[in-house]
N, C-alpha and C positions, 0 to 999 in steps of 0.2 A: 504494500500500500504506500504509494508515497510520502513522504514526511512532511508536505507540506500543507497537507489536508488540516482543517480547523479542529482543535481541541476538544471546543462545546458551543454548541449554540450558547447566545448568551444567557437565556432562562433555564436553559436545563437543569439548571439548580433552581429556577424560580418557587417552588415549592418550599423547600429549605431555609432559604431566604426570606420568605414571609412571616417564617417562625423564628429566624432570629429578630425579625422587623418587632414582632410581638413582644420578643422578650426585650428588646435593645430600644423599640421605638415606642413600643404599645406598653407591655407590659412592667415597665420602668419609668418612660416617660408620662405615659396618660393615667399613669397608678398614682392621683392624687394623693398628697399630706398637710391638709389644713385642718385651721381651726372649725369647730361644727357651727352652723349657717346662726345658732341663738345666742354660740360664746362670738367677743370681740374677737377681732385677729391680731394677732401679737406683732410689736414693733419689726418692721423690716417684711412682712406678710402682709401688706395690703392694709395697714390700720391708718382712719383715716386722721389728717394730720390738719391743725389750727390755718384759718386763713390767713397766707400772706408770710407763712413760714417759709415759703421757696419748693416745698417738697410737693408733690401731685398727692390731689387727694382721693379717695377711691368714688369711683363714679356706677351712677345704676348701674351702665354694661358691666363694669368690674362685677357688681354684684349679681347680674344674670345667670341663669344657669345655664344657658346656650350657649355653645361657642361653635364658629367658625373660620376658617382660614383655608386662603389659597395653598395650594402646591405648585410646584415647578423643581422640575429637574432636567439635566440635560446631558449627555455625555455622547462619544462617537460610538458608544453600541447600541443603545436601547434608544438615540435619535433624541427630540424634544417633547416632553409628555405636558401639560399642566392639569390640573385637576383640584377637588378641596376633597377637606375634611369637615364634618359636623357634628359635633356631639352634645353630648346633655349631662350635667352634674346633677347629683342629688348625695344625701344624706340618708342612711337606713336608722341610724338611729347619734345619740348625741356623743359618742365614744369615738365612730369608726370614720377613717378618714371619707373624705367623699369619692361614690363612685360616679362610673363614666360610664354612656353609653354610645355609639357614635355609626358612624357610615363613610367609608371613603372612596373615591372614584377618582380614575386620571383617563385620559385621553392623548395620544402621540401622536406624531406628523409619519410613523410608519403605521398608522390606523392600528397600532394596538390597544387594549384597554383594561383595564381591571377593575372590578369591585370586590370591596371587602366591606364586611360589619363585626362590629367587635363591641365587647362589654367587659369591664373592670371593673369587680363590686369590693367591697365590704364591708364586713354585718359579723352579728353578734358580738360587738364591742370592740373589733378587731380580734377578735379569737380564728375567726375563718374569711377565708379570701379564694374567690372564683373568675376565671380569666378565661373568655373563649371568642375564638375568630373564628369568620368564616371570610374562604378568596373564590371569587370565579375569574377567571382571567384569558384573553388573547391576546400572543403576543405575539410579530410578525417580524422579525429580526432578518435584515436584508448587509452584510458585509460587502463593501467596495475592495476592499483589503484586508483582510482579520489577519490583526498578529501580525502586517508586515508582510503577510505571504502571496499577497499578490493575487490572491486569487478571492474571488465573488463568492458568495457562499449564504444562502437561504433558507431560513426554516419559520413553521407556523406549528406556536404551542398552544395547546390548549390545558387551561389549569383548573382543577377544581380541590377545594381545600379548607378542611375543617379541623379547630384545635379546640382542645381545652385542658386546662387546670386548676385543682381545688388544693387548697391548702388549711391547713389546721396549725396553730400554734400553742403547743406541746408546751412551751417552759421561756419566759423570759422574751430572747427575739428568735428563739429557734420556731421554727416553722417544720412540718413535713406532710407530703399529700400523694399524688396523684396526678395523672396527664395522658391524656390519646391524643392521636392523631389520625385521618383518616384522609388517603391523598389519590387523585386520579390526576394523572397527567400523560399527555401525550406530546408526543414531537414528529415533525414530519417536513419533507424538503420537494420544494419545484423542482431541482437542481437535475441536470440526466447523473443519476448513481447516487444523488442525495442521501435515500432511504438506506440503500445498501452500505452508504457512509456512517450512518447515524447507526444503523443493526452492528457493523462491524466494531463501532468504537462502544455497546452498550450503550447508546443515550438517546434510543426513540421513546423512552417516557417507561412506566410502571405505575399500577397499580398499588398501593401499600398500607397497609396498618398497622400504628402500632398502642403498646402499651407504658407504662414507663413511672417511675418515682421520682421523688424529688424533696431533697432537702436544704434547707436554706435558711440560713444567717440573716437576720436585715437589721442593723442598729443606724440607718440611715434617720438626722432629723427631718430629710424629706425623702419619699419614694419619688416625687416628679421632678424635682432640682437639688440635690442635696447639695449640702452646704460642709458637712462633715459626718465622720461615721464610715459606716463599709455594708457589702452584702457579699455571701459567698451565696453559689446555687450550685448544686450537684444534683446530675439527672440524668437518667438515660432514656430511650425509647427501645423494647423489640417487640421490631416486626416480625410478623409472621404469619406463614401460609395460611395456618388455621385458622387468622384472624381475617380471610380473605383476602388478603395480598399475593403478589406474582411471587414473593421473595421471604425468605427468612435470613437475616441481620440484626447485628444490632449498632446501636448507638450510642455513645456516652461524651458528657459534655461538661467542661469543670469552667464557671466566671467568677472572678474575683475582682469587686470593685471595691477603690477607698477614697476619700473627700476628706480635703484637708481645707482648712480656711488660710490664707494667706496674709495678706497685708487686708484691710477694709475694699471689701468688694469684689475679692479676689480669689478664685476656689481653683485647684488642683487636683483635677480629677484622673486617677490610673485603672486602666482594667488589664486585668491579665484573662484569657480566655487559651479554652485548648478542648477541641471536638474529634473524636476518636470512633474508627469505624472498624466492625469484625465482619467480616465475610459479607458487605455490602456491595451492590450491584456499581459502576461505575456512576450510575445519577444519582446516587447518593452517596457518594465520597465528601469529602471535608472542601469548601472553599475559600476562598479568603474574601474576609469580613473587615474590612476595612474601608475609610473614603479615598475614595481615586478609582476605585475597581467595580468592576460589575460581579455582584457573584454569579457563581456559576461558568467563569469566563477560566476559570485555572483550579484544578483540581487533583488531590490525591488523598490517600486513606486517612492523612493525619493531619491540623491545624494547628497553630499556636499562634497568637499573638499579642503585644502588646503596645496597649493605646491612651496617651496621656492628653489629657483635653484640660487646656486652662482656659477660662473664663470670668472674663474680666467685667464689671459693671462700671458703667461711667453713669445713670441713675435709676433712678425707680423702673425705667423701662426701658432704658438703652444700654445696650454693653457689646462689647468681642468675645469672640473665641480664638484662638491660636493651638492647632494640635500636629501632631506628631505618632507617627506607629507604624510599629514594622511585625511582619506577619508572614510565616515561615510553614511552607507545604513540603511534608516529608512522608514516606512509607512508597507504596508503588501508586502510580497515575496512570491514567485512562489505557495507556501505552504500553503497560505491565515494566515499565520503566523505574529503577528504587529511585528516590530523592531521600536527600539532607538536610540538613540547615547548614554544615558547612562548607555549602556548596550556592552562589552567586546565582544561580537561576532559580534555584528553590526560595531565593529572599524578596519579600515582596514590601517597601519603606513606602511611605506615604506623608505627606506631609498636608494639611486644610487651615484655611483661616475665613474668618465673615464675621456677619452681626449677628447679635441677639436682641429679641424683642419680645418682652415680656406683653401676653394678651393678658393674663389676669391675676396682678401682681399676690394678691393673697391666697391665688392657689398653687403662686408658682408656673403658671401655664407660658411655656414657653415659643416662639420659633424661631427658625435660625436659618439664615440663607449663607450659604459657606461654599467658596471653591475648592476644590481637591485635585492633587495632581500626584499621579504614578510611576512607577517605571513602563517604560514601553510606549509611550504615549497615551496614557490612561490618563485622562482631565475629566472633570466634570463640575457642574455647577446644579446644586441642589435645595431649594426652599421647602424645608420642612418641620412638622411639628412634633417639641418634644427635643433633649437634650441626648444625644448616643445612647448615654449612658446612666 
């Protein structure tokens, strides 16, 4: 087969990818930590401040429970998408942080699209916590050059994709639960030998389900912007034939975040992540999860990465980000090829910087519009809601 055939369509991870968006965008980011809507909100949260002090005072919309915002993202694989997000806050009772319920859609100039719905509660005083998406998606991925190689190269995915997670906390800030997943995706090419290309490298899509635990640390003073504190989460997923899927594998997955305060205004945010795969089909191999990259676009059995995001506030609603992270694919790839991390093509460095824009200071609700630029010529420009990490 010649070597210069495309790795992966760019989505062929897109199912994967959605679930880290969940845990990295959704499930972190839109996992509100506020005060409850009867108690005041605490200084630096949204409280509102004396006339004529200089400082912004919180306004109805702050106090609405609706939010919305644009998206925009852009890069030379997945083309120009925009779309929004919309969601809904509420309160279960006067303990647990506020939950979110929301819908999100984008639309691209390669006429791909996606919707997803998602919901982040909790309830019973914060004792239990529940977290489920669902994706439907097409995505139309058209290459002038992938990779440098010179050659054109087309595929049309189609995604469908439903998550969830329940958690109980046991003692203190430990947490431990439960989580499935249930994924149909397919992938398919115009191209003459296309399919035959996609069958040969594993990556015209799969069926899968799985099952999976999860335990996790959160002493975060916020789940949606922290300020200080840490989470660890350990979890794995298996699949398996019996559970209706093409495939039995499995999956395991270790995130370790910390938040440090800096100087006034100033947070230092590190994640160390590392995703791990047994006897998994080539479209679910490990990709690299970082800004600059498209997942799904570089892949092998093993990930590690680390990702340090500073975040700087100049006021109540204006601030930067400055990040930095390098993310490293090692074990065997699509190609049955071993990689390293001591080895320069298995390194994949990144470096992003943009604004931040706070939509509703006392919940912490954030967006962020940030350029990212890669090795290989991986750039991209993306407006989105919700902090990485």
């Amino acid at each position: 087969m010649p070597d210069r055939l495309p790795r992966q369509p760019a989505t062929a991870l897109f199912i994967r990818s959605a679930l880290f968006c969940l845990a990295a965008h959704w499930g972190t980011a839109a996992l509100a930590e506020q005060a409850p809507a009867e108690a005041p909100a605490s200084e630096g949260e949204g409280a509102a401040t004396p006339a004529g002090s200089g400082a912004q005072t919180e306004t109805a919309r702050d106090r609405s429970p609706w939010l919305a915002t644009p998206l925009i993202s852009s890069n030379p694989k997945f083309g120009t998408s925009i779309g929004a997000l919309g969601g809904y806050l509420t309160h279960f009772d006067k303990t647990s942080p506020v939950s979110m319920f929301g819908v999100k859609g984008d639309y691209s100039d390669t006429n791909s699209y996606t919707l997803s719905a998602f919901a982040n509660t909790f309830f019973d005083e914060d004792r239990q916590r529940l977290i489920a998406f669902a994706l439907w998606g097409h995505i139309e991925n058209d290459y002038e050059d992938f990779l440098g190689s010179g050659i054109r190269f087309e595929t049309t995915d189609e995604i469908h994709l439903f998550f969830t997670r329940y958690l109980y906390r046991v003692t203190g800030n430990w947490f431990v639960g439960a989580q499935g997943i249930a994924t149909n995706y397919t992938s398919s090419s115009s191209e003459p030998g296309g399919d035959d290309v996609l069958d040969y490298l594993g990556l015209s899509g799969f069926q899968s389900n799985g099952l999976g635990l999860v335990v996790t640390y959160d002493s975060r003073d916020n789940t949606r912007s922290a300020s200080r504190g840490a989470q660890l989460v350990i979890n794995n997923f298996a699949y398996r034939e019996g559970l209706g899927g093409d495939d039995s594998f499995d999956v395991y997955d270790v995130e370790y975040d910390v938040f440090l305060p800096l100087l006034k205004g100033q947070v230092s945010a590190l994640q160390v992540n590392g995703r791990w795969t047994s006897r998994a089909p080539n479209s679910a191999y490990s990709s690299v999860a970082i800004p600059g990259y498209t997942r799904g676009e570089y892949l092998a059995e093993y990930m590690t990465h680390v990702y340090w995001d500073q975040r700087i506030a100049f006021t109540e609603r204006w601030g930067m980000s400055v990040s930095g992270a390098l993310a490293c694919l090692y074990g065997e790839d699509v190609f049955g090829d071993e990689q390293d991390c001591f080895e320069r093509s298995s390194l994949y460095p990144a470096l992003a910087a943009g604004a931040i824009f706070t939509l509703k200071p006392e919940a912490k609700l954030v967006a962020r519009a940030e350029v990212a630029v890669g090795k290989g010529g991986n750039l991209g420009f993306i407006l989105r809601f919700g902090q990485p990490f």
